[in-house]
Each structure stands twice: as C-alpha cells, then as structure tokens.
N, C-alpha and C positions, 0 to 999 in steps of 0.2 A: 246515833241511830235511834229515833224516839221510836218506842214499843208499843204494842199495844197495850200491853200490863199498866202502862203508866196511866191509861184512858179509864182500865174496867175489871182491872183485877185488883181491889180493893177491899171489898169487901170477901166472907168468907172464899169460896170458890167460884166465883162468880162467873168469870171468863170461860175455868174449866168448863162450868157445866153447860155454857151456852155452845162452847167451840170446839174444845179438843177431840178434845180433848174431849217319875223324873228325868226333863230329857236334859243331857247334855250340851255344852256352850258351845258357840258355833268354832273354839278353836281346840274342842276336846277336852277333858276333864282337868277340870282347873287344880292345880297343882298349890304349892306356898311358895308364893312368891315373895321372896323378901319387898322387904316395904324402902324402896331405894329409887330412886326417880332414873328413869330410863336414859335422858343424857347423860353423856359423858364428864366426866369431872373434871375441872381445870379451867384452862384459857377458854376451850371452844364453849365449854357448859355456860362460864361467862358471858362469852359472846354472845350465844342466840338464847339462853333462861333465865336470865340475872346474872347477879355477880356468883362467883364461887361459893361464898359465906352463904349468899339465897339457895343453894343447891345444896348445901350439910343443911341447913334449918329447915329446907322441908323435909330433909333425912330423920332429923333427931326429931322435929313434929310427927310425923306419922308413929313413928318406935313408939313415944311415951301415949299417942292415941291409941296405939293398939293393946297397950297394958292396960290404958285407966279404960277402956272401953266409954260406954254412953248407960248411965243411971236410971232407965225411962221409967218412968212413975204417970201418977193423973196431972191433967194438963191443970193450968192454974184458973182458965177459963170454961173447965169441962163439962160446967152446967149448961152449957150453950153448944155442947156439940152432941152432935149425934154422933150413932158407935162405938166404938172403943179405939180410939187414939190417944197415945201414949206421949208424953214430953219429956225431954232432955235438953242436957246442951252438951256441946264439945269444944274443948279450949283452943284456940289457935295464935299464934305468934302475930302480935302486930304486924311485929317485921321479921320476916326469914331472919335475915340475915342478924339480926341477933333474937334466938329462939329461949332464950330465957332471960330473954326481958319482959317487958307489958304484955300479958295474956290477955284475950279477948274471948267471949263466948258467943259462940252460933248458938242460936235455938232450932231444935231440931224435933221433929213430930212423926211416930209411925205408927200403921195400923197393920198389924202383924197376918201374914199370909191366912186366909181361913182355911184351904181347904178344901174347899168346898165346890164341885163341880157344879155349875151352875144347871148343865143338861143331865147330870146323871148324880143324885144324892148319897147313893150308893158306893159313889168313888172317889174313892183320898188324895186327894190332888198332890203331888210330892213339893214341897219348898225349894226353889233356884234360887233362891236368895235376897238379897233387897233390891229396890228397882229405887236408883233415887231420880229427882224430880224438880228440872230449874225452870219458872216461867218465861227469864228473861228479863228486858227492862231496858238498862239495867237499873235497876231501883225494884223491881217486884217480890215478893216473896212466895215462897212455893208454900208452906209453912202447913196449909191446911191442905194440900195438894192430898192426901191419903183417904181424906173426906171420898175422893171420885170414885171411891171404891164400893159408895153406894148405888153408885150407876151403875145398872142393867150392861150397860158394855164394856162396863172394868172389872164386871163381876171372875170371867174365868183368868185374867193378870192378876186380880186380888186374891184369887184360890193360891197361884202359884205362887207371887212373891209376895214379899214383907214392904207396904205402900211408905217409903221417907218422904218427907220433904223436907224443907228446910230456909230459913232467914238466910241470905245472904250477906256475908260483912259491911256492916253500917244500915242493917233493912231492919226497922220492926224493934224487936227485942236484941237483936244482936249489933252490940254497942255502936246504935244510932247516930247519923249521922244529922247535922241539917244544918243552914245555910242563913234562914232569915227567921223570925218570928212567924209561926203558924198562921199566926190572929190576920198577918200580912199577906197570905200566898195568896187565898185568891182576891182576885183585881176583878171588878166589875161593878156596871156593865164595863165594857172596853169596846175597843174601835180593830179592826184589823183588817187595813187598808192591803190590797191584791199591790196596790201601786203608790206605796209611800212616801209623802212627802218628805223633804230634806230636813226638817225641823220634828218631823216624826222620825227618821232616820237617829237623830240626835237623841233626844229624848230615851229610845229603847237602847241606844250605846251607853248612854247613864246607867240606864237602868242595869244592864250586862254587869257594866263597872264595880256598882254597886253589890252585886249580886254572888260575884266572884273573890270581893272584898269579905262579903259576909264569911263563906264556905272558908277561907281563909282565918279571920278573925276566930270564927266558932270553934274549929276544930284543930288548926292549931300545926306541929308539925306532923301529926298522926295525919293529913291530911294524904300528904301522900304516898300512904300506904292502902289505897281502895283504889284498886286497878283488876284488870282483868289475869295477869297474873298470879297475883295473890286469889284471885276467885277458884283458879284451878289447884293452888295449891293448897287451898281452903277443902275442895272438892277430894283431891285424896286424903287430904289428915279425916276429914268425914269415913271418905271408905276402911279406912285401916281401924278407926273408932267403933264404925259397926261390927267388924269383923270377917271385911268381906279380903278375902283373897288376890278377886278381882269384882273390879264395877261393873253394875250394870245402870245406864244412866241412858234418861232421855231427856231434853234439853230443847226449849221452843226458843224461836227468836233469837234474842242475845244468848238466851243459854246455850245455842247450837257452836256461839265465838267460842264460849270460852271452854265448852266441854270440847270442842278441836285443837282448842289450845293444850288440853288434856290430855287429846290422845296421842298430839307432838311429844309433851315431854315425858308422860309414863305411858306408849304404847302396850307395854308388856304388865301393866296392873289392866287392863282394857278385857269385859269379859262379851259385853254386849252396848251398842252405841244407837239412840236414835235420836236422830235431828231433825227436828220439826220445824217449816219452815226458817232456813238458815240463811244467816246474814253472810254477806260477802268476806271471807277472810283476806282478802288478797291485801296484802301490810300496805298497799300503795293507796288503799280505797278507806283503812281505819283512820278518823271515823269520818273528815272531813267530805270528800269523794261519796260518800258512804249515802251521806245524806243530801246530798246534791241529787243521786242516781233515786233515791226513797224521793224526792219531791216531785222529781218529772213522773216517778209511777203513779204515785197518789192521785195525779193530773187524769191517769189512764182510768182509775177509779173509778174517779169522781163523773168522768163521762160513761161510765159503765151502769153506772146510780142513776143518771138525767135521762137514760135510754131505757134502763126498766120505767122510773117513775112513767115514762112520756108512752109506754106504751100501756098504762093504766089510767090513761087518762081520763074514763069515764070513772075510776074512783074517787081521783082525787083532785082534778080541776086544775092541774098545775102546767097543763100543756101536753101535746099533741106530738113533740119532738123534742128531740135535746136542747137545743137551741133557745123552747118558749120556754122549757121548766127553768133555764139560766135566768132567761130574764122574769119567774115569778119568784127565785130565790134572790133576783139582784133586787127587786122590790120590796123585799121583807129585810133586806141589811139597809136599803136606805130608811125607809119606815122606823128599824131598830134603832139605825143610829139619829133619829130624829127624838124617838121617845123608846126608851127600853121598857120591854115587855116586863112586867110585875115588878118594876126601877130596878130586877137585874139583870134581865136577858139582851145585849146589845150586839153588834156583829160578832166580834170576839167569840161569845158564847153562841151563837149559833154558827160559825165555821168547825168548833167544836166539838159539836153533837154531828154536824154532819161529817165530820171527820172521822167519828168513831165508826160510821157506817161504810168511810173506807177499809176499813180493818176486818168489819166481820156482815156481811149479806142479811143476818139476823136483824140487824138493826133500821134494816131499809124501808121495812113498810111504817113502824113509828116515827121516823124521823118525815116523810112523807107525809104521813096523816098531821102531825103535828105543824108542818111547813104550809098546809091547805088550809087545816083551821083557823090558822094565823091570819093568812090571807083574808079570810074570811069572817074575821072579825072578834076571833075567839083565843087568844094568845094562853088559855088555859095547860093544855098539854103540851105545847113549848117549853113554858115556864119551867116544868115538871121534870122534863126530861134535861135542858140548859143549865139552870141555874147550879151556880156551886153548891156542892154540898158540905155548907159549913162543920158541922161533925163530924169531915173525913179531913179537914182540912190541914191533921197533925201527920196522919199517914199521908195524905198526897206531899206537904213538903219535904219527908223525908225523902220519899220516894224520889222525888223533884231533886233533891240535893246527892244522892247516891247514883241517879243518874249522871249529873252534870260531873261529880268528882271521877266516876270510871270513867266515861267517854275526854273527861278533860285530860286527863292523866295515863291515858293507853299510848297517845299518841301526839306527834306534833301537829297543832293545827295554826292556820294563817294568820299571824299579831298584827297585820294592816289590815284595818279596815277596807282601806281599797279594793285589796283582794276580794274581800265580802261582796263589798257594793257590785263590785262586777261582774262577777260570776252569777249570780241572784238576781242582777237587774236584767241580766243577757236571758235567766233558765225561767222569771217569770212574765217573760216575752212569749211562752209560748205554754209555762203551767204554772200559772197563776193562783190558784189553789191554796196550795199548802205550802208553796216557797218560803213568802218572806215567814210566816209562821216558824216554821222549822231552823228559820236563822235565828229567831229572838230567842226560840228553845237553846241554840247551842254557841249563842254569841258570848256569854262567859267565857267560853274557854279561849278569846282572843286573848282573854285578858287575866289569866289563869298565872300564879306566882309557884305553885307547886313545880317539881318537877316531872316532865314530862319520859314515861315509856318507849323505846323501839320497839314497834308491832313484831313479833314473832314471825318466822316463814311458815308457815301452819302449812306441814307436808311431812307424809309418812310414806317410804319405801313399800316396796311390794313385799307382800310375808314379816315385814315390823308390825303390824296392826290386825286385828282380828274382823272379818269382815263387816262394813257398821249397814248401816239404815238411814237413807234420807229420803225425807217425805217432804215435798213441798208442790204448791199450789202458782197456776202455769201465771197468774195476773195478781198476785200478792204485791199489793202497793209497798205495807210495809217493811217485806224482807223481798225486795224482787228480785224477780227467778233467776237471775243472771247468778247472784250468789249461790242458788246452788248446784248449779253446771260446775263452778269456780270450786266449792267444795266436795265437789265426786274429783276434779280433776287430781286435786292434792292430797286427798285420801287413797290411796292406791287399796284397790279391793272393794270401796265402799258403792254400793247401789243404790240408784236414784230412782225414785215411783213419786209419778207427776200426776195428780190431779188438774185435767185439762178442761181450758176454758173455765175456771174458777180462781177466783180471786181472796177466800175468808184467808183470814191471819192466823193457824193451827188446823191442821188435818188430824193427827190422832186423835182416835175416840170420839170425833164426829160423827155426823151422818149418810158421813161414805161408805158405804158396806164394802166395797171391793180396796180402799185405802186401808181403814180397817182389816181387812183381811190379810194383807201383807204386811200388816203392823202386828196382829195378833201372832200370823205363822211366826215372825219372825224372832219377837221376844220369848214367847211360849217352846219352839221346836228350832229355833236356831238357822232357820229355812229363810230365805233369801232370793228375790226373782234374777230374773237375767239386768244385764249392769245396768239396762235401764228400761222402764216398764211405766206403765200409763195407766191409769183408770179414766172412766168417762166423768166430768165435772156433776157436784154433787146438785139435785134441782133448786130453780130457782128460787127464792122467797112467794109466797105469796101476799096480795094484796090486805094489809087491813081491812078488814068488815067484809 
C-alpha cells in the first residue's frame, strides 16, 4: 500500500503541516493495568499473534520498558527546531521471541503538554497523558510529529497532552534499514509507459530481482523481523516506556493497520484510538488486493484533478474538459520523453508530481500551473517541483526499503509473474494511471527470500475494546473508503465520520472545521458521534494567480 508519507513527508513536518493533520477516558478512569498482551497464551495466542515465545517477549519487553522508562534530554539536532522537544530512545527486541537477544533503539521525540488554553490564559488545562503519533508509510517517520503543536489547531491537544512521536523500526535513526546504495535510488529522467512493452516488462523484473536481492544482501537475517507485527509490538513496549497505563494513539494511513493490529492484540492497554484515513485490514486484501483496489482509486483521482483543472481553464490553457487536459498532459510526456526538462524531468517524474496531487487537493493548482508553463515553453517550475531531490536521497531510500521489507513480509504475495501481468494488464484497461507504477513499486516482493507473515484477523468483540475514532475522506485514492467501512465493521464500538465528496490523504488537523471538531471532542472529552456521521467535504483549492 504505497503512502503518502513516502511522496511528502520528508522533510521536517511537512505533510503534517499542509494536511492533517481533566476529563476522563472514554472507558472510565484508567486503572494499572499490568503490561501483558491481551491474547490468550498458548496454542491459540500462536495461532493468530505469533508464536508463543513472541507472546512472553512482548511480555518481558514491556516489564523491563516500564522500569528503564525513556531518558528525554535535547534533541541532538535541536538547533534547528523550534520549541521545546525533547529526544530519547527506547530499546526493543529484534525479535520477540528471543527478548534478550539483539536490542534495537526507536528514537523517540516529545514536546510535553503546556497547558495552556489556548481561548482562556487563565485556565490550567489538566494533562491526559501522551497522545502518540504514526504517519504511516510504511517507511515514514512521525519523529518531529510534536512540532504540530505549533499549529494554531493543535494548540488546545497540545495544552492537554504530552505530543510523541516516534522512528519506526528500520526508519531514520532507529536501526535503519536499506536495500541499495543511496547515490543509486533515484533513476532519472525515466520513462513510465500507461501500457508497457514486453521487453520493458523485463527489464523492471530485473530491476525487482535486483532490488529484493539488495534488502536481502544488506540486512541480512534481521531482515525478517520488520513487519507489521513487530510495529505493534514496538508500539506498546513504547506505551509502557512512557508510562502510560493505557494509550492514547492516533495513526494515518498504514499507521491506522498496524495501530488495529494493536487494538486486536492489547485491547485492554487501549485508552483512546484515532484512525485517520485507514487502510483496508481485511487479511485477504494485505497487501497484494490492497493495491490493486489503491490503483483503480487513484484512476478516480486523477479524473477528479482533469475536472477541476478543465474547469479553470481560463487560468491555465490546458483545456476546457477532462478529456482535452489528458490530451495536454499526454503532450508534455511525449515532448518529456523526447527531450527531459532541465536532462531530469522525463514522464516518470512528471506522473510523479502529478501523483502527489492525487494524495492531497493542495497540490493541484501548482502542479497545474507548472503543467501549462511547460506547455508553453517555460519548463522552469516543473523542474522545480519534479526533479529528484538529491539531498533527500538517503531518507527516501530508506524510507523505499522499510516500505518494501513491511509490506514484503506482512503477507503472501503472487511469485508468478503471470499472476502480475494479468491482473495489471486487465485493471490498466481501464486505470491507466498509476497501475503499472504501483506494480514496479511492489514487484520485489515476488521475489522476496525472507519469510513471509499470516495477516492477522483484525477484530475485536463488542465491550473488548474502548470506543475508537475513524476519520476518513469519501474519494481517498490512497487509502479508499471501502477500508474504512471494513474497519468500523471489525472494530465493534468504533465510529466512522466521513468527510464527503473529498478526496486529500489525512483529515485530522486540517481545514475541516466540522472533521476537526469530532476529532477535538473526541480526544479532548472522550465524546464520540452516532456510529456513523458526515461532515460537508472541505472547499476546493483555488486557482494559482
């Protein structure tokens, strides 16, 4: 399930800032709850959370996190932040299942409750505790996520709770993963044919081969121990580190899998849950299914993009209807792949840019204005916004390689080829898009030697789980909506609030006032609307110039 994190959350809080993004718990005053994982022990714990020995190892991991707690001192890059955010790390078991072997450290970042009502200076806002914080990905880091607590609309969350984030295992600082040489990730200009020939077919199979051979070679047998399992058991040894009782976690995109995965196996550490725009859990759709259903959305997007542009067409010259702006972007890929703009910008790089603008409405009027000047003779602001950014290029491979080993290694995916060809040459028959794109992103894991995970049945009984929070957005290419209908079903209790007729990739802490507002009620007062509730979709972009 390629994220958006992968595209734009890169640098500090980037993504956050453009998208998201004393009263009592919504299940009553939180008691001490031993630090013990909510399955049952034995055969069945086996069966559906690992083996046994994974079930005592994330026993004995949380115990000794909750004694050695978390160290937080100055960050080691603190001259570059604003605020007062704080660094640690907390040690975690390579592998469960022997929990005093190879330890590994999460870095972990928080900027501590202030306080401070934002409408009333006068009043002491009481502490609920820590609110921790997953982009998603998988490969993203939350890390500087406590940063958002500069925003005007995290101002009264940041009075009440303590802002974490946190590196996820193999992200950033927390014993990094990667796959190929940096200097090598990005590939440009490139070519990325809607309808590839057979000999281009080949060629990206190599490249796969290659590619799956690296993540193998580099990292060794630790390789497969970066799954989404271990993310959640990463996620409580964190909460018991902090000190929390119970968690309080909000979770975009992939982080919405694996913080479900969370509430399956420790419902009862569970104090408060929000899932911002969430990916499909259903075991039969990880991850293969997953992204087959992610490319035909993108398809919906991408005509949602040709329909604003065309009806600005006195802005930007690119046509009059969906139909003409296709054919002024199909003239700027062949023009690209004739001669690349600034010898880097080539199709590749520009389905790219315009892909990010599947993900978030933000990005619609530059990619736009950039698409017209181009046309028009000026391939200036393309460049600008296309080209690789060789200085991120150690963070994007890791990123690149922590994606491809969690989604490799969650689940089984298709080792024939065949399989690939067919399904892809049938689904860009009709979304052309971002298909085959989304194959060469996850075509490694044909070819994947690690072992692979059984998906979880991600489902919690009625009264096992505290009531959670899903927010998601009605035309979300990248997590679509279908997943999360699929995760209210399986969360028994959990309520879904759909921003309608909107499409960006993250609702919290956006520009929705009414989304927001059942995201504020509900972390801040524990308050929760009826099982399923609606806001009006947030307005559209306007026009550059």
């Amino acid at each position: 399930m390629r994220a958006a994190a992968r595209h734009s959350a890169a640098g500090l809080t980037a993504a956050l800032l453009l998208t998201t993004l004393a009263a009592t718990p919504a299940g009553g005053l939180p008691g001490a709850v031993p630090d013990t994982p909510s399955a049952p022990h034995g055969t069945a714990a086996a069966a559906l959370y690992g083996t046994a020995a994974e079930v005592r190892g994330a026993t004995v991991a949380t115990v000794r996190a909750r004694a050695a707690g978390i160290d937080f001192g100055a960050c080691s890059d603190g001259q570059d932040l604003p605020g007062s955010m704080e660094c640690g790390t907390v040690g975690v078991p390579l592998d469960y299942a022997r929990p005093d072997g190879r330890q590994i450290e999460l870095a972990v970042s928080r900027v501590r409750a202030t306080h401070r009502d934002p409408k009333n200076s006068k009043r002491k806002v009481p502490r609920q505790g820590a609110l921790v914080y997953n982009p998603g990905g998988p490969g993203s880091s939350g890390f500087y996520f406590p940063l958002i607590g500069l925003l005007p609309e995290w101002k009264r969350i940041g009075a009440a709770y303590d802002l974490v984030g946190y590196a996820p295992r193999g992200v950033g600082r927390s014993a990094p993963l990667s796959c190929q040489d940096p200097k090598r990730y990005f590939k440009g200009p490139s070519q990325a044919p809607v309808h590839p020939s057979e000999s281009y077919k080949r060629e990206r199979i190599a490249q796969a081969k290659a590619y799956a051979r690296g993540c193998a070679e580099r990292s060794g047998s630790a390789l497969r121990h970066f799954h989404s399992l271990n993310n959640a058991r990463d996620l409580d040894v964190l909460r018991a580190a902090l000190g929390e009782s119970r968690l309080t976690f909000m979770g975009a995109s992939y982080g919405t899998y694996f913080g479900a995965l969370y509430a399956t196996l420790f419902p009862s550490h569970v104090r408060r849950m929000v899932f911002d725009s969430p990916v499909n859990p259903d075991p039969d759709r990880v991850w293969y299914r997953n992204n087959l259903a992610q490319s035909a959305a993108f398809e919906e997007r991408w005509s949602d993009l040709r329909e604003w542009i065309a009806r600005h067409h006195r802005t930007y010259g690119l046509g009059d209807t969906p139909a003409k702006v296709l054919r002024s972007y199909e003239r700027a890929r062949a023009r690209l792949a004739a001669e690349p703009a600034g010898g880097k910008v080539g199709p590749g790089q520009l389905q790219g840019a315009f892909l990010q603008a599947g993900y978030y409405d933000d990005y619609w009027p530059l990619r736009a204005q950039a698409l017209s000047e181009y046309l028009k003779g000026d391939p200036g602001l393309l460049v600008d916004i296309a080209s690789p950014v060789q200085e991120a290029a150690g963070e994007a491979e890791n990123s690149g390689a922590v994606y491809t080993a969690v989604e490799c290694n969650d689940a089984p995916w298709p080792t024939d080829w065949k399989v690939w060809d067919r399904d892809n040459t049938r689904l860009a028959r009709v979304a052309p898009f971002e298909t085959w794109d989304n194959v060469w992103a996850n075509l490694p894991c044909a070819y994947w030697t690690a072992p692979r995970q059984q998906p979880v049945d991600v489902r919690t009984g009625p009264g096992e789980l505290p009531p959670v929070l899903i927010l998601a957005a009605e035309r979300d290419a990248a997590a679509p909506y279908e997943g999360a209908l699929e995760l209210r079903r399986r969360l028994a209790g959990s309520v879904l609030v759909t921003e309608r007729d909107a499409g960006s990739h993250g609702v919290a802490g956006g520009p929705n006032r009414c989304m927001n507002g059942y995201f504020e009620a509900y972390l801040l007062e524990g308050r929760l609307p009826a099982r399923r509730s609606a806001c009006a979709g947030r307005a559209e972009p306007r026009p550059a110039g």
